[in-house]
GUDRENZA-588391 format. One record per residue (C-alpha): residue in one letter; y, x, z. Coordinates in steps of 0.02 Angstrom, whole numbers, plus 32768, in hexadecimal, padded with zeros to 4 digits. Each point is the difference from the previous one (the first is absolute). Example, Ala and Ser with C-alpha at 12.3 -4.5 7.8 and 13.67 -1.06 7.14 Angstrom:
A7F1F82678186S80AC80457FDF
This chain:
X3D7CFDA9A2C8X7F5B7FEB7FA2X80107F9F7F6EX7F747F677FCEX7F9A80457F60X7FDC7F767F94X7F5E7FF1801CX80407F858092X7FD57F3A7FD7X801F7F6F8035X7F897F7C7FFAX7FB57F558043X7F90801780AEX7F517FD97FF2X7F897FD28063X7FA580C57FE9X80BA80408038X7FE87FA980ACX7FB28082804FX807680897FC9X80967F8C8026X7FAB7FE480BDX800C80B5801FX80A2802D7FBEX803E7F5B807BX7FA8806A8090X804D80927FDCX80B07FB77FCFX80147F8B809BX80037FF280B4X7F917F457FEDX7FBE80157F5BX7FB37F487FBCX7F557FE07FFAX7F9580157F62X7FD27F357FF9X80D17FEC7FF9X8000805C7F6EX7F817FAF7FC1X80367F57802BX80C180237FA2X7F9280347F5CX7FD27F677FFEX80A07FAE802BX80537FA27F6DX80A780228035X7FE580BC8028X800180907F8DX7FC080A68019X800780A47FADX7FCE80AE8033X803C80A17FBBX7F8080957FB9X801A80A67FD7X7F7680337FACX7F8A7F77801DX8014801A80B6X80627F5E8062X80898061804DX806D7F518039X800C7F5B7FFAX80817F718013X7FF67F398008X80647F6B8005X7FF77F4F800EX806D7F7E7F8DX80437F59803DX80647F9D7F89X808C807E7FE7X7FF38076807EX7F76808A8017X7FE48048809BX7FBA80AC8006X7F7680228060X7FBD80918005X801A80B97FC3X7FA280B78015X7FFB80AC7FC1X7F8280798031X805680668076X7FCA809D7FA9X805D7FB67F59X80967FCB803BX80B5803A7FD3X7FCD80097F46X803A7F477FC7X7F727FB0800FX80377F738073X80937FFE7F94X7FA27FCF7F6FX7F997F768060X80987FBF8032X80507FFB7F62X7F3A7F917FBEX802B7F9C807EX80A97FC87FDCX7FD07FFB7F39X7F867F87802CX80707F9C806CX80757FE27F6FX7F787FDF7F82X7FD77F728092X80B57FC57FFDX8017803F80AAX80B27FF28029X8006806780A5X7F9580798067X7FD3800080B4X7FB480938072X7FE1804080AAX7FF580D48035X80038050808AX80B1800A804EX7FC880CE8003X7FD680037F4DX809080447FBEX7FBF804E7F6DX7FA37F427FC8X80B07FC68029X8056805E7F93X7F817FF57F64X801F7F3C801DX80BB8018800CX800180617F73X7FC17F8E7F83X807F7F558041X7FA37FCC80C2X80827FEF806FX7FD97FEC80C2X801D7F6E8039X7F997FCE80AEX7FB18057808BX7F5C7FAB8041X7FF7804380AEX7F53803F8040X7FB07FD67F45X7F9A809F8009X7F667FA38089X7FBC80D3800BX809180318040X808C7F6A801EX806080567F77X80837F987FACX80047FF57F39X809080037F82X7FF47F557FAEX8041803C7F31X80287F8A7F87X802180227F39X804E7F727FB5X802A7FD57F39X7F7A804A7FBAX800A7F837F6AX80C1804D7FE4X801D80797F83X80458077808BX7F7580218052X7F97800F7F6FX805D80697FA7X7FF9806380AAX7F6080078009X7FCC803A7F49X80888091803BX7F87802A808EX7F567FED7F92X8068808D7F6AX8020807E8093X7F427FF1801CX7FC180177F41X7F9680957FF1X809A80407FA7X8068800C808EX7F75804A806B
């Protein structure tokens, strides 16, 4: 497998990133949102946005929305021709940093029921399936996988999750 270079960042969505994060959504999904949705969440107050570059290019992109304690996340893409070298992995990984620096105490999702490979990114760092939602999916009727991480704010987690963010160091690369 193809390894990240570090040239990869991570970094608030802007409003000049919409158009790059519109067509990665086209490419990456079967109903991909509309441009004004992504411009609506920027300017959301309890949504947070970041996209990922590799060398000044926007290559992905991942959002959520907090609610008291719990974040919901909402959205996430990789350009298909960029996948399978971490880079979801490391938008991921902003997202739940910045759900603990909001006090977040658990973590909710829906994917695909055949996205095994989001599945097990999200299983790998503490979601845990917990629901189906039958016919979710309004392109196809497909059901999603309702994941939930919970205790962020515990030191098991975290210390989880730092062990996650070392393996991904440039060092380790």
């Amino acid at each position: 497998m193809m390894s990240v270079p570090a040239t990869v960042s991570i970094e608030p969505m802007t409003r000049h990133d919409l158009v790059a994060v519109f067509e990665i959504d086209r490419r990456c999904s079967p109903t991909p949102w509309l441009l004004s949705a992504f411009a609506v969440e920027l300017s959301n107050r309890i949504a947070t946005y970041f996209v990922a570059r590799l060398g000044g290019q926007v290559v992905g992109f991942g959002g959520m929305q907090t609610t008291m304690d719990r974040v919901h996340l909402t959205t996430l893409g990789v350009e298909p021709a960029y996948r399978r070298r971490k880079i979801g992995e490391r938008l991921l990984i902003a997202l739940l940093e910045e759900s603990i620096y909001r006090r977040a105490t658990h973590v909710i999702l829906e994917v695909r029921e055949s996205n095994r490979a989001a599945q097990g990114l999200y299983k790998k760092y503490g979601f845990v399936a917990t629901a189906i939602r039958k016919g979710y999916y309004t392109d196809t009727g497909e059901n999603a996988v309702v994941m939930w991480a919970n205790d962020l704010q515990g030191a098991a987690f975290q210390q989880q999750l730092r062990l996650r963010v070392a393996e991904l160091s440039p060092a380790s690369e």
